[in-house]
C-alpha positions in Angstrom: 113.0 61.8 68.9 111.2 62.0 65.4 108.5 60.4 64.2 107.9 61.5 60.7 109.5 61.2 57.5 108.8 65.4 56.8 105.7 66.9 57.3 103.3 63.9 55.6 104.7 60.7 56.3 105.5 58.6 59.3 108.8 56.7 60.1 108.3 52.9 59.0 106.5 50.9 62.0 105.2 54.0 63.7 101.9 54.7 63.9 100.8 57.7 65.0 97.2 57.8 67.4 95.6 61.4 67.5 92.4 62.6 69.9 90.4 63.6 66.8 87.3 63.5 68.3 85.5 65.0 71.5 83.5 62.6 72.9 83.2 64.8 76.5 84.3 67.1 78.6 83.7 66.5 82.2 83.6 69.8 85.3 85.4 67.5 87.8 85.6 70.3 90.1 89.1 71.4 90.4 89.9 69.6 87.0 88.9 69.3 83.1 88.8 65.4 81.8 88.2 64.9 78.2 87.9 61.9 76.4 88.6 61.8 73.1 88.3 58.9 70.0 91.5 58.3 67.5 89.0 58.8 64.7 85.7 60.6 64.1 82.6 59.2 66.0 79.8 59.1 62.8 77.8 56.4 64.2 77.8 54.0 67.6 79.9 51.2 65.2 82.4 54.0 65.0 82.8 53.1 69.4 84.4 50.0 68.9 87.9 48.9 68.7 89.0 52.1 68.8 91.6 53.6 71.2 90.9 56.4 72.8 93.2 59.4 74.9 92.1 61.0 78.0 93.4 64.3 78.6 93.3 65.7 82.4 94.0 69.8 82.7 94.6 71.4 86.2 95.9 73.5 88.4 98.3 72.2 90.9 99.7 76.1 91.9 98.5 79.8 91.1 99.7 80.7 87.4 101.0 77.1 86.7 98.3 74.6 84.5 98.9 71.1 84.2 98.1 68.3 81.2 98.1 64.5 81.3 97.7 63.0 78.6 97.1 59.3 79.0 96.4 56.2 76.5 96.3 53.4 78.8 95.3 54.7 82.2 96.0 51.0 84.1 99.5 51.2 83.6 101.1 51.2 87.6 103.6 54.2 87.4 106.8 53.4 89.0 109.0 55.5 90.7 111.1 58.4 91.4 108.8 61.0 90.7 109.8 65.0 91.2 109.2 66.0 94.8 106.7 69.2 93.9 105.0 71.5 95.8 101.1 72.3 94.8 99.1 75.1 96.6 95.6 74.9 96.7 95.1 76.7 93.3 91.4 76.4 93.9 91.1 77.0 89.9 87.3 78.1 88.0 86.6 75.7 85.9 83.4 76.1 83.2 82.0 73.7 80.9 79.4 75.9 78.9 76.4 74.3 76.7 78.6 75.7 73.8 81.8 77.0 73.3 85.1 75.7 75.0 85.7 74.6 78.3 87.8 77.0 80.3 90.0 76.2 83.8 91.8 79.6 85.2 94.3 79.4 87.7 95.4 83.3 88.6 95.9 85.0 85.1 96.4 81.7 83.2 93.4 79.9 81.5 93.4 76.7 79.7 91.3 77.2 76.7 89.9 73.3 75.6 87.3 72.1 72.8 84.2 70.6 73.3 83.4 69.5 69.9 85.5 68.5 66.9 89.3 67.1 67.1 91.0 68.4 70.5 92.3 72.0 70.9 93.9 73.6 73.4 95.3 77.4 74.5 96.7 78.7 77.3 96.0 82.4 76.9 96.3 85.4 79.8 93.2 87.2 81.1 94.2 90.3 78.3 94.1 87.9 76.1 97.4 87.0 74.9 97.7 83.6 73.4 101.0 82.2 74.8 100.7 78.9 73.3 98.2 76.1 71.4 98.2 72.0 70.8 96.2 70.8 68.6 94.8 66.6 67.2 98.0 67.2 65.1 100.7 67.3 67.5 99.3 65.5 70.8 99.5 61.6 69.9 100.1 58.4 71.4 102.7 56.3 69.6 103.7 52.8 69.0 106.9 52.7 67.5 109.3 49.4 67.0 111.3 50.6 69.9 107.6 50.7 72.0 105.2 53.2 73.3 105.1 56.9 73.2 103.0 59.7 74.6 103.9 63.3 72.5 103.4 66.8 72.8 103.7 69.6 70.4 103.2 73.4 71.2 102.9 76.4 68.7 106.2 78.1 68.4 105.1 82.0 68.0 106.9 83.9 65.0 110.1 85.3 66.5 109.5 83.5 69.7 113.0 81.8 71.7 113.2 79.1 74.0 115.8 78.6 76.8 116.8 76.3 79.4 116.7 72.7 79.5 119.6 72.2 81.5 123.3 72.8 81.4 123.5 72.7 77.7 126.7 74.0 75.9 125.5 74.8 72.5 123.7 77.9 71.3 122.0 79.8 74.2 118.7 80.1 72.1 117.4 76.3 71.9 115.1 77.0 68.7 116.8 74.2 65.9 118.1 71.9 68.4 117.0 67.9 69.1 117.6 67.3 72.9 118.1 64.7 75.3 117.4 65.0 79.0 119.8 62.4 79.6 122.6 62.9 82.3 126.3 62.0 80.8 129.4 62.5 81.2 130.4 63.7 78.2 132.6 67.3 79.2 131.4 70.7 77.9 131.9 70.4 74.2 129.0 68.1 72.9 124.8 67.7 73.0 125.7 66.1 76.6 125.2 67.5 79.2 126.3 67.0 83.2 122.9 68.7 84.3 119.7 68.0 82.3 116.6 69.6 82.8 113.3 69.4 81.5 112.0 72.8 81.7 112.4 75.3 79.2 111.4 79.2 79.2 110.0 81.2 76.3 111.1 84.9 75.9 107.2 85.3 75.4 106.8 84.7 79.0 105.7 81.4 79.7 107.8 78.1 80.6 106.8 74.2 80.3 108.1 72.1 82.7 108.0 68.3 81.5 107.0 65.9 84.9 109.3 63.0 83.6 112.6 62.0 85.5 112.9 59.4 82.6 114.5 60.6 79.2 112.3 63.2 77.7 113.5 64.5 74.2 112.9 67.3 72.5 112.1 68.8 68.7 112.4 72.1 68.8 111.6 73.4 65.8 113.2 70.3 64.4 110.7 67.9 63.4 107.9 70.7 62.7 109.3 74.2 62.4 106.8 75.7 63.6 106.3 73.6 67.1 107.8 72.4 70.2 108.1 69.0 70.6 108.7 66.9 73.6 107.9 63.2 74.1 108.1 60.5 76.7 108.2 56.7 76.8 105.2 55.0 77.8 101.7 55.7 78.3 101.8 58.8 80.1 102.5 62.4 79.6 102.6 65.2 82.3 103.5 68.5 81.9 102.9 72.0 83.6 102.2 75.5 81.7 103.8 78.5 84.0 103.1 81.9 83.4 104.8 85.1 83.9 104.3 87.5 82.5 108.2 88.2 83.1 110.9 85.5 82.8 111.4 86.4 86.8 108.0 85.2 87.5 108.3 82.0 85.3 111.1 81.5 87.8 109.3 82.1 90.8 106.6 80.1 90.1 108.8 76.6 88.4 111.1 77.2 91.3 108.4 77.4 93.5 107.1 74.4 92.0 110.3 72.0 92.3 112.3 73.4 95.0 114.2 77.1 95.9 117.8 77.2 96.3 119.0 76.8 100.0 121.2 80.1 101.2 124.4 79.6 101.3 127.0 80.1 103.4 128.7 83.9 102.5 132.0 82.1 102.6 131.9 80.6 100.0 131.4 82.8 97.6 135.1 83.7 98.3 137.9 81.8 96.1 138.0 78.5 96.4 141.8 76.5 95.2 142.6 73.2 94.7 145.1 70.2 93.9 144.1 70.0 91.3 143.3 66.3 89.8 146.4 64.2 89.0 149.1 66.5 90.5 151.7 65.2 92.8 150.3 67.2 96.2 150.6 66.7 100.1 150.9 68.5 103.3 153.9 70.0 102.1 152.6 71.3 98.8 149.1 72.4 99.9 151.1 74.4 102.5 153.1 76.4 99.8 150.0 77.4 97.9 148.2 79.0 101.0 151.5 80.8 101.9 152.4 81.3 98.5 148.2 82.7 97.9 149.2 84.7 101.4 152.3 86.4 100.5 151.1 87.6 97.1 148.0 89.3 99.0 145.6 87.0 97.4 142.9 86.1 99.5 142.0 82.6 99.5 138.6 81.0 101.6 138.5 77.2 100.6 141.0 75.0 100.1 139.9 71.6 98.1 141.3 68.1 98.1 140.5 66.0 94.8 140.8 62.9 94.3 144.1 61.9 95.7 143.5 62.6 98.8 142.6 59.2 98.8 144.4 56.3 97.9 144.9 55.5 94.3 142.3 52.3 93.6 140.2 53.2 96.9 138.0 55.3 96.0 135.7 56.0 97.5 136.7 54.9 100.7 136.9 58.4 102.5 140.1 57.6 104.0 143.2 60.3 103.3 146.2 58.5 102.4 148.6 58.0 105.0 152.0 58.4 103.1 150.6 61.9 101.6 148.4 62.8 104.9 149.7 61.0 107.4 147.9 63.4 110.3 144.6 64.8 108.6 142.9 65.8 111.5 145.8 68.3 112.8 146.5 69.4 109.3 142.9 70.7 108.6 143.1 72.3 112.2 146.1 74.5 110.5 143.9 75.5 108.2 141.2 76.1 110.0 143.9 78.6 112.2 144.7 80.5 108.9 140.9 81.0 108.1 140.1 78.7 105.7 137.5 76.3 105.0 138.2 72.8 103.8 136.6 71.0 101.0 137.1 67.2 99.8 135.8 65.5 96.8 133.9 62.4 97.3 131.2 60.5 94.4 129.3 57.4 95.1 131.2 55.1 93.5 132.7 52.2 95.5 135.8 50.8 94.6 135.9 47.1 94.6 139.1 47.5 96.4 137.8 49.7 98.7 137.5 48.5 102.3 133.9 49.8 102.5 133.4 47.5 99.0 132.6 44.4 101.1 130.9 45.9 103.9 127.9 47.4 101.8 127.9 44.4 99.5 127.0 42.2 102.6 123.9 44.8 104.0 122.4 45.4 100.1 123.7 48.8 100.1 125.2 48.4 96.5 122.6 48.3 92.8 122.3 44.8 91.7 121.9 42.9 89.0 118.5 41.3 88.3 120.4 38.4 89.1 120.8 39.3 92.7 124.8 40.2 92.0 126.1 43.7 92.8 126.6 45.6 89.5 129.9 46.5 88.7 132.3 47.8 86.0 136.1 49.1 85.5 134.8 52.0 84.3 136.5 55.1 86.6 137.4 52.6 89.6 138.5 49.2 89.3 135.2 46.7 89.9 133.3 49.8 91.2 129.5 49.5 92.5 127.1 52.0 92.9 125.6 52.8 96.5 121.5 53.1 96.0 120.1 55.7 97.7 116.7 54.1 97.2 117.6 52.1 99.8 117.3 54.1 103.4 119.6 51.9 105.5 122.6 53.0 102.4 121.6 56.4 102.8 122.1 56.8 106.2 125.4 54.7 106.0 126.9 56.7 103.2 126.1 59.8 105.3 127.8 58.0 108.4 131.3 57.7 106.3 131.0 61.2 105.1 130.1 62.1 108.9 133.6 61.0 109.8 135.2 63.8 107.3 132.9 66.2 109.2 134.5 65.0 112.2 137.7 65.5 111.3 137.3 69.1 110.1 136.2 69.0 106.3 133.8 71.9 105.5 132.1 70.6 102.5 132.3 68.3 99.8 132.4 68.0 96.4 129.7 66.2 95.0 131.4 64.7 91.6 130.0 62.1 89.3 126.6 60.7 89.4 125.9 60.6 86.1 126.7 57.1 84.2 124.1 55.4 86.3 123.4 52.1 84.7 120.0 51.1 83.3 120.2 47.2 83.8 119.7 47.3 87.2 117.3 46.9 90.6 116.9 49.5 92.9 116.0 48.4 96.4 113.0 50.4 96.2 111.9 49.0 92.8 112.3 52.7 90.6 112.3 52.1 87.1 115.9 52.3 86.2 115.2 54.5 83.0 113.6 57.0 85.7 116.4 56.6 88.2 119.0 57.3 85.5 118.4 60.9 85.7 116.9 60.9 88.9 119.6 59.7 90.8 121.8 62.7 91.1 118.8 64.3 92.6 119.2 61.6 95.8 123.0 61.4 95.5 123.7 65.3 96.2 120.2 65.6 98.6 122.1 62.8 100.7 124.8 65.0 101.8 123.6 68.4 101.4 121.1 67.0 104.3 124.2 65.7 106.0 125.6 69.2 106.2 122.7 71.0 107.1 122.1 68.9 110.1 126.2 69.2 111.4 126.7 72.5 110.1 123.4 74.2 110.2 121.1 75.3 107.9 122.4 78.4 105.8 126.6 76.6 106.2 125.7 73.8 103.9 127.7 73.9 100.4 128.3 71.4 97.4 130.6 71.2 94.5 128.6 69.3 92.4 128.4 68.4 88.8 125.1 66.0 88.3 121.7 67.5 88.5 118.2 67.1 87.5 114.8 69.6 87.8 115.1 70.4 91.3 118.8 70.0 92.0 118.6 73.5 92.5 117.9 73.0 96.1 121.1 71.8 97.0 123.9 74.5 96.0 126.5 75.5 94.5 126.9 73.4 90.9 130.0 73.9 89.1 130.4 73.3 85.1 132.1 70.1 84.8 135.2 69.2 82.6 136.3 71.9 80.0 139.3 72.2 77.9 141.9 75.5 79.0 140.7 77.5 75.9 139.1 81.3 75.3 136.6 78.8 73.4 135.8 76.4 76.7 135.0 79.5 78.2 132.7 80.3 76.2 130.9 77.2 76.5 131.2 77.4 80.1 129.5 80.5 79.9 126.8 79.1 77.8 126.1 76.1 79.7 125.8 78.6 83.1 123.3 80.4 81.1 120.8 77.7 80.3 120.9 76.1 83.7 120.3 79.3 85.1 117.4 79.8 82.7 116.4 76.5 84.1 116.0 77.6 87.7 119.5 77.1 89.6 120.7 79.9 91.2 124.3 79.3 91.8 127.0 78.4 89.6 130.8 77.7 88.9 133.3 76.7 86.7 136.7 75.6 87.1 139.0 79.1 86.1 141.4 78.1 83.3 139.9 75.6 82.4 140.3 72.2 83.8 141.6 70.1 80.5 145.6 70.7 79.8 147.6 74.0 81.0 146.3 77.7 79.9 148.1 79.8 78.0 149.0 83.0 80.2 146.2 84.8 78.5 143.8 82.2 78.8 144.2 82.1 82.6 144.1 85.3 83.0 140.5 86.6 81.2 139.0 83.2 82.8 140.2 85.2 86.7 137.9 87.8 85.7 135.4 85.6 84.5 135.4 83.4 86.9 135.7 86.2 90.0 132.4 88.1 89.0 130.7 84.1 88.8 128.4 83.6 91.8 131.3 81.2 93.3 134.5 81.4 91.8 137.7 78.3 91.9 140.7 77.4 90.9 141.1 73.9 89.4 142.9 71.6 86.7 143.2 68.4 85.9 147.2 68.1 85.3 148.8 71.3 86.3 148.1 73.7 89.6 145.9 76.5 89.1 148.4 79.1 91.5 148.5 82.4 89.3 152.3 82.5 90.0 152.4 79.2 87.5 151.4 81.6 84.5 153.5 85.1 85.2 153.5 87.8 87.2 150.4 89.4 85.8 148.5 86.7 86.2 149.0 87.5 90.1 148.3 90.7 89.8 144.6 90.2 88.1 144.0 87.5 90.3 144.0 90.1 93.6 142.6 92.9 91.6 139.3 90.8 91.1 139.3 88.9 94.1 139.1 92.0 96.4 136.6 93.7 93.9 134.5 90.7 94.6 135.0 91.0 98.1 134.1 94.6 97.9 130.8 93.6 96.0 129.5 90.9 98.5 126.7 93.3 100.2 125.9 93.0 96.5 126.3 89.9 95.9 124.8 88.4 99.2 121.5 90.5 98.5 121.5 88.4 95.4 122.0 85.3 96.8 119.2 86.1 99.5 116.8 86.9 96.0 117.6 83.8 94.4 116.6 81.6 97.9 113.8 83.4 98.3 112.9 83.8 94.7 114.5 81.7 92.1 116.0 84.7 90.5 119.3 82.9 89.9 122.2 85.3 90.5 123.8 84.8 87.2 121.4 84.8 84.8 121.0 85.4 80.9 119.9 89.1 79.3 116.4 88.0 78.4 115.3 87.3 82.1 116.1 90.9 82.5 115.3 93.0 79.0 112.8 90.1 77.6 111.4 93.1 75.6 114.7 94.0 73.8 115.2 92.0 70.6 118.9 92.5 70.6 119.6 90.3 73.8 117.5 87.5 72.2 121.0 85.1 71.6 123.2 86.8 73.7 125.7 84.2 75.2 128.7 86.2 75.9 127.6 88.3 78.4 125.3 87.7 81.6 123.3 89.9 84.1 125.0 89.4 87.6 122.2 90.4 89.9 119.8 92.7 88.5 121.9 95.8 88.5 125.5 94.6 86.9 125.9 93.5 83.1 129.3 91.6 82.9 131.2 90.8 79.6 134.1 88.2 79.9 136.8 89.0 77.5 137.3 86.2 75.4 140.7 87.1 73.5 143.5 89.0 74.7 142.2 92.6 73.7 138.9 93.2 72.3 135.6 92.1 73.6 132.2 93.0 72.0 128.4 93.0 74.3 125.5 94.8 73.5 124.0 97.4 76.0 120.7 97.9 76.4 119.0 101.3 76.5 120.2 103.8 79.1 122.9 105.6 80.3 125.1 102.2 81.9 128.7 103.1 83.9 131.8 101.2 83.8 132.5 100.4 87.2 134.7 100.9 89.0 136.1 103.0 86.0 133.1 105.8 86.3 132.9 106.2 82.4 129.7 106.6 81.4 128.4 104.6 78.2 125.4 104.8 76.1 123.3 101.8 75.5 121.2 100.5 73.2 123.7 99.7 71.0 126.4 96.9 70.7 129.9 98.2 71.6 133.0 97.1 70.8 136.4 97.9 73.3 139.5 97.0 74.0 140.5 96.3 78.0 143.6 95.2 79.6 144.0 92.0 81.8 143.1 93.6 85.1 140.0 95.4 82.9 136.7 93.8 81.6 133.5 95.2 80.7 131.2 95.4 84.1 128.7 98.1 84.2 126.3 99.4 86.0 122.5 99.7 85.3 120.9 103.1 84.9 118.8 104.0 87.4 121.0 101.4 90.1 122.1 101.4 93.4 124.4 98.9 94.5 126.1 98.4 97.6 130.1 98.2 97.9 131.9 96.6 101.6 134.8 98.1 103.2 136.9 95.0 102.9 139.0 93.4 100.3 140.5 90.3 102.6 137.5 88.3 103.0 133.7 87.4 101.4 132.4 87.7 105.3 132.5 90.3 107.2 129.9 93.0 108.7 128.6 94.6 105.3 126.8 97.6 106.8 130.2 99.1 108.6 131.7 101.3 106.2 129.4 100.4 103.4 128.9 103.0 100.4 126.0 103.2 98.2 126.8 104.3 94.5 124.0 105.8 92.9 123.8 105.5 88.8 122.1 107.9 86.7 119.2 107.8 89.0 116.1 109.9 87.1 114.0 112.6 88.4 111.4 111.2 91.3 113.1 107.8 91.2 113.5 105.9 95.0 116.0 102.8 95.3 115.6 100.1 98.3 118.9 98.6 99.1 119.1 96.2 101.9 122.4 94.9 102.9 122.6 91.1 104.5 124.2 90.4 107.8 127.5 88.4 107.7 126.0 85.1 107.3 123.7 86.6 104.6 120.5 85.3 106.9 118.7 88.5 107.3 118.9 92.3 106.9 121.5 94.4 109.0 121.1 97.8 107.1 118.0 98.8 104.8 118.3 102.3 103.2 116.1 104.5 100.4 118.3 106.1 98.0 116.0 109.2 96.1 116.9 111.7 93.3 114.7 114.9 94.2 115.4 118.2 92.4 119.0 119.1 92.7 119.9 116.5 95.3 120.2 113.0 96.3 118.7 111.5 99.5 120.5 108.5 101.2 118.2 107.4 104.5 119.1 104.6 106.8 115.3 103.2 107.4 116.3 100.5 109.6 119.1 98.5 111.1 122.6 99.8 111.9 124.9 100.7 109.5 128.3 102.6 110.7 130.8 105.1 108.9 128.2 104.5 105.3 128.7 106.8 102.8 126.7 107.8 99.4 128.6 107.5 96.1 128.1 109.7 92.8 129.8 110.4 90.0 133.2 109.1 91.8 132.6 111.7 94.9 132.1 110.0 98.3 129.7 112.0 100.9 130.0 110.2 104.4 126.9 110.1 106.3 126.8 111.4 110.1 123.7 110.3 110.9 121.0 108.5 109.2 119.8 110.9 106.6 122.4 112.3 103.7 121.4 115.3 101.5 124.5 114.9 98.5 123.4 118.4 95.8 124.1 117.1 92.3 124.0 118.3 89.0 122.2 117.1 85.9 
């Protein structure tokens, strides 16, 4: 939102109230407060009726410094607020007879005036200014439309910001007014499924915005040389996190709002559906898996949408007897043929639905502030909305779903949760501009918590689409409603970027595209795409997603990259385990990984899998372009080498796309092509890349589940040789990989002589 009319003036019927004076600074202990007057104090007269801003810095975690800036301090803050987890930072804070006032939380100090209009830096212990505000850019605000509380940081020359979400434009924020407002608005506009208010700076540093409420952004917009953000109210609470790497930005906000759970190492395996609006029952869901079967395609979910349901019921989570007439035994054959069963659900009751009544009559559904239940026509026929706020419709939502669970279903997916009205009451009296946002957060913790406690923590998986800072926790999120287009894909792409940049370590997107029918093509570069994703399905909206409904070929790609990724899950799993434990998201954008490199700043056609793979979808038939960052990289599984630091331009085949291997790498490869779960240590093989002189490797490869370590080896290039050694754990028949030569091991040390 803007507030002046270019860099002078203000919008008509704002007025614009700036801490220009120091009046104190106060050592609280663990906390700087300043008070500061709206004008200059000349004289006592210049005390009275005038407003004033208190400014609280802190340090709720090691690295991480917070700021409130407050007008009115009376004002009682409703809820939801962010669930976050402080530390005892046990910050130094200084207030020296001259000079600033300092507070230093690990290698992060808050920099603050003591004298003159308000100033304040957040620079490292060498000194490195990552950021200023000044009197100019922190304000409160009355507008027409009511109060505001703003914040503006110094943009550094040549400094990017990413993140904020799931956002489908440019990678690189810098130009862009955003809205942290969920919608439903697909993948091809400024709305966004998944918004976030946390962004991260290539200069190492993020800023993560405490506000469930709509927070919008100027980034570079209204002053081009600042980052905006501003809030409704009277309030304004945001958190400085340092690196000095992007990965340690990541650690720390992900620290902060929540880690990803693990999931389970099924389902990182390929996932097909109904589709939405397709004519589907027993009959037809049975001729995909034998039809997936026959053609050697290995297939680990099967997903219901909608329809499973009957038309006008949703949600009533009961399968329609004329298509399903005997759900129970039908998700029994598929659990005989190995697969794991997924069904679509949202939180939307149908008024038709029988369950419609039932939570109407125990306050289970939003009201009016009338006392009615809310409802529209919008997506279901009279729907209401089940408030989460309310415990009592928590645990009965999770009782319906519990049924499913009885019956056989796996996991669900999470859809909707996004148009969540404003004009409402929530049971537990939350603002309903906070809950707007806020609410996908409760809707997808609901069940996620549901499968934990049935299935065990570590075997809990969503499909969602709805998320807010600290959705991350409850895995996997998929990209929401794209058109079947090489430029959907791209967007897809670029919307997995940012929310990775924003903390979430898993992500999806439906392959093809889920709007119309693919061209062959189309399908075909979106298998690979979609195949070295962290979770990988096929989904549409009026036409299956089998391969064998595009041609031949498409067949034939779709196995070629389903067992690669099955070969790569000691790989991948490792990953997974980082990003738990971590926050390193699994997919994840150049910059977290080559922040130095200029070239990577806005590249959003490409993506780091892990820390040791660079993957470029192909987004035409033939030729694909991705810049390489210095090093010798190889084409796996290909072998040829390539020289990096330089953008390359190449021309691959359908069953081809540009994944290569980091110099200096050593990434583990499984035995089996059939399944994503299996016992990655037996038969394993390490391939070592361009290792350099002196250079040792840790590789640890998960145990089935992905839980723990089963195998940890040291891979070392010594003079003339390579050393594999099994440190701990069991691995059986491993081998060492290099240059395309495989040396077996016989017992848990492997010499392999190499040349330069």
């Amino acid at each position: 939102m803007k507030f002046t009319d270019g860099y002078w003036q203000t919008m008509p019927g704002v007025e614009i109230l700036r801490p220009r004076a120091i009046e104190s600074v106060v050592n609280s202990g663990d906390h700087l407060l300043v008070h500061a007057s709206t004008a200059p104090l000349r004289h006592r007269g210049d005390t009275l009726n005038r407003p004033m801003i208190t400014i609280r810095v802190d340090a709720p975690a090691e690295g991480v410094i917070g700021v409130r800036i407050e007008h009115f301090t009376g004002r009682r803050e409703h809820g939801p607020r962010f669930a976050l987890a402080g530390t005892d930072a046990g910050p130094q804070v200084d207030v020296p007879a001259s000079g600033p006032a300092t507070l230093t939380s690990g290698g992060l100090t808050a920099r603050v005036a003591t004298e003159g209009p308000w100033s304040l830096e957040l620079v490292r212990t060498d000194g490195t200014v990552l950021t200023t505000a000044t009197d100019r850019g922190t304000a409160f605000i009355a507008t027409p439309e009511g109060p505001f509380v703003r914040e503006q940081h110094a943009l550094g020359i040549g400094e990017h910001l990413y993140g904020l979400g799931e956002r489908f434009g440019p990678l690189v924020k810098n130009g862009q007014s955003v809205d942290i407002w969920n919608a439903d608005g697909g993948t091809a506009s400024e709305q966004a499924y998944k918004n976030v208010p946390f962004h991260l700076s290539d200069r190492g540093y993020g800023v993560f915005v405490d506000h469930p409420e709509r927070v919008s952004y100027e980034i570079g917009t209204e002053v081009a040389s600042r980052t905006q953000f501003s809030v409704p109210g009277q309030r304004l609470q945001y958190y400085v996190i340092d690196g000095p790497d992007p990965k340690d930005v990541l650690r720390r906000y992900t620290a902060l709002t929540g880690r990803p759970a693990r999931v389970p190492t099924w389902s990182y395996g390929l996932w097909l559906s109904t589709s939405f609006t397709t004519d589907y029952d027993e009959a037809t869901v049975t001729s995909f898996i034998d039809g997936m079967a026959e053609r050697d395609l290995p297939l680990s979910v099967f997903h219901f949408d909608c329809f499973w349901m009957r038309q006008f019921h949703w949600s009533d989570f009961v399968w329609d007897p004329a298509t399903f007439p005997d759900p129970e035994g039908m998700l029994a054959r598929l659990h005989e043929r190995g697969l794991k069963v997924c069904v679509w659900v949202n939180p939307y009751i149908a008024q038709r639905s029988h369950l419609f009544a039932e939570a109407a009559e125990q306050g289970f559904l939003v009201t009016t502030p009338e006392g009615d239940v809310w409802q529209w026509d919008m997506w279901q026929a009279g729907m209401g909305l089940v408030d989460f706020t309310n415990p009592q419709a928590w645990e009965w939502f999770q009782d319906k779903l519990r049924v499913l669970l009885g019956q056989g279903v796996d996991a669900f997916k999470t859809d909707f949760g996004e148009r969540i009205p404003t004009d409402v009451v929530w049971h537990d009296g939350s603002d309903p501009q906070r809950m707007h946002n806020y609410y996908a957060q409760l809707y997808n913790q609901c069940v996620f918590e549901l499968l934990e406690a049935e299935r065990g923590e570590g075997d809990a998986v969503l499909f969602a689409r709805s998320a807010t800072a600290g959705g991350q926790q409850f895995p996997v999120h998929w990209g929401g409603d794209c058109e079947s287009t090489f430029t959907a894909m791209a967007e897809s792409l670029r919307g997995g970027l940012s929310l990775a940049a924003s903390g979430f370590g898993f992500w999806s997107h439906d392959i093809g595209g889920f709007e119309g029918t693919p061209e062959a093509a189309v399908f075909k570069r979106w298998v690979a795409f979609g195949l070295l994703s962290s979770h990988s399905r096929l989904h549409g909206s009026s036409s299956y997603r089998v391969p064998w409904a595009f041609d031949e070929e498409a067949v034939a790609v779709t196995r070629h990259f389903t067992h690669l990724k099955h070969r790569l899950m000691p790989y991948l799993a490792r990953a997974g385990q980082i990003a738990s434990t971590e926050g390193i998201p699994v997919m994840r954008p150049m910059v977290v990984d080559f922040p130095d490199d200029r070239s990577v700043t806005a590249a959003d056609t490409q993506y780091m899998l892990g820390g040791d793979l660079l993957v470029a979808p192909v987004f035409d038939e033939r030729q694909v372009e991705y810049y390489l960052p210095e090093g010798t990289w190889t084409q796996v599984p290909s072998g040829e080498r390539v020289t990096g630091g330089r953008w390359v331009r190449e021309t691959h085949g359908f069953d081809s796309v540009p994944l290569l291997a980091r110099p200096g790498s050593v990434i583990a490869f499984g035995a089996r092509t059939d399944r994503p779960d299996y016992p990655y240590a037996d038969g394993v093989e390490l391939h070592a890349f361009d290792l350099t002189e002196g250079a040792e490797v840790v590789v640890q490869v998960p145990t089935p589940d992905g839980g723990a370590c089963a195998a940890e080896f040291t891979v070392r290039r010594l003079a003339g040789h390579l050393e594999a050694t099994l440190v701990r754990g069991a691995a059986h028949d491993w081998a060492l990989v290099h240059r395309g030569e495989r040396h077996r091991a016989d017992g848990p040390v492997l010499t392999v002589p190499i040349a330069d």
